[in-house]
C-alpha positions in Angstrom: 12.8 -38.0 -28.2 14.5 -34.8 -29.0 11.8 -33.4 -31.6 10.4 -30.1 -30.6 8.4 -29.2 -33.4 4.2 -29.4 -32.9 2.1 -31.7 -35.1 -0.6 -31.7 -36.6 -2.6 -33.1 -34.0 -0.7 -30.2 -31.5 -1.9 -27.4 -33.7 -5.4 -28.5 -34.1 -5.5 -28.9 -30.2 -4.2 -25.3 -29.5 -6.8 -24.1 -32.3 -9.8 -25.3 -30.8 -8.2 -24.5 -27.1 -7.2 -21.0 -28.1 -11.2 -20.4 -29.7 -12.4 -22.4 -25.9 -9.9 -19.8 -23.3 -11.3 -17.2 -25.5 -14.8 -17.1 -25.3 -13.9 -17.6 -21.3 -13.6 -14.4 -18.9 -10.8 -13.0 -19.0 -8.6 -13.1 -16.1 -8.0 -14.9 -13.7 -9.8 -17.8 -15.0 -8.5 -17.9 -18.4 -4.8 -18.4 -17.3 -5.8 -20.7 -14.0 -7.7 -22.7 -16.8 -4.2 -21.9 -19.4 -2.2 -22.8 -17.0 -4.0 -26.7 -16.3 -4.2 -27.1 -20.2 -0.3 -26.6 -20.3 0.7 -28.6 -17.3 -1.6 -31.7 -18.6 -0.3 -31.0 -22.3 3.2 -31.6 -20.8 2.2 -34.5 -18.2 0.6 -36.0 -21.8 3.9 -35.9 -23.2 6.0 -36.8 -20.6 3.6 -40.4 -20.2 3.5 -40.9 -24.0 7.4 -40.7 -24.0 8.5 -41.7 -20.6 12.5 -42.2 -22.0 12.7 -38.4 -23.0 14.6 -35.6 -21.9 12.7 -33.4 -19.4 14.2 -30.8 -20.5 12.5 -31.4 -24.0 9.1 -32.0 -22.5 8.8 -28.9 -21.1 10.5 -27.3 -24.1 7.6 -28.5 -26.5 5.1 -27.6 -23.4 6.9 -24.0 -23.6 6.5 -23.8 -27.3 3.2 -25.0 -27.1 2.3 -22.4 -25.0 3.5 -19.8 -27.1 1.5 -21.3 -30.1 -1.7 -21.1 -27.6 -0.7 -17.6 -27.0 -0.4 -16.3 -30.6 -3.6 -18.4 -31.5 -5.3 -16.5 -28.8 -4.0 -13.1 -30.0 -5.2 -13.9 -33.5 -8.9 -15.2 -32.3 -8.3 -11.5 -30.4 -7.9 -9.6 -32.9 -10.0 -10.9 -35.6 -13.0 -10.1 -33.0 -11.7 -6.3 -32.5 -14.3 -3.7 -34.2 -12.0 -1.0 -36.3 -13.8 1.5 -33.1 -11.6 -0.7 -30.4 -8.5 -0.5 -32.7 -8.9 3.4 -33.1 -9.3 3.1 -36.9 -13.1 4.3 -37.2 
């Protein structure tokens, strides 16, 4: 395997993960529980494709991180009142 781009089924998981860390307090519980999500998203991979690269595992773990992170910003965002973005 040497494939590093998410899937449908990767997407839809970091959507509804991103919506679940959100509504969460934030820190430190929403990384310690961020954190676990990632390292079982990665021990996931590395069982369904035991012949693969480690390095690629945790290079689609690492990007799907990032995806988590952007997802989170965006659920973020679209919650902030135009007061909390200085606008009002």
């Amino acid at each position: 395997m040497t494939d590093i781009v998410l899937t449908e089924g990767d997407r839809l998981l970091c959507n509804l993960a991103a919506e679940l860390l959100m509504a969460l307090d934030p820190r430190p519980r929403r990384e310690r529980i961020g954190e676990r999500l990632l390292q079982h998203y990665r021990d996931d991979l590395a069982a369904a494709h035991p012949d693969a690269d480690p390095a690629v595992i945790d290079d689609m773990a690492l990007r799907f991180g990032g995806a988590l992170l952007l997802a989170m910003e965006a659920i973020g965002l679209a919650n902030t009142t135009e007061a909390e973005l200085g606008h009002a």
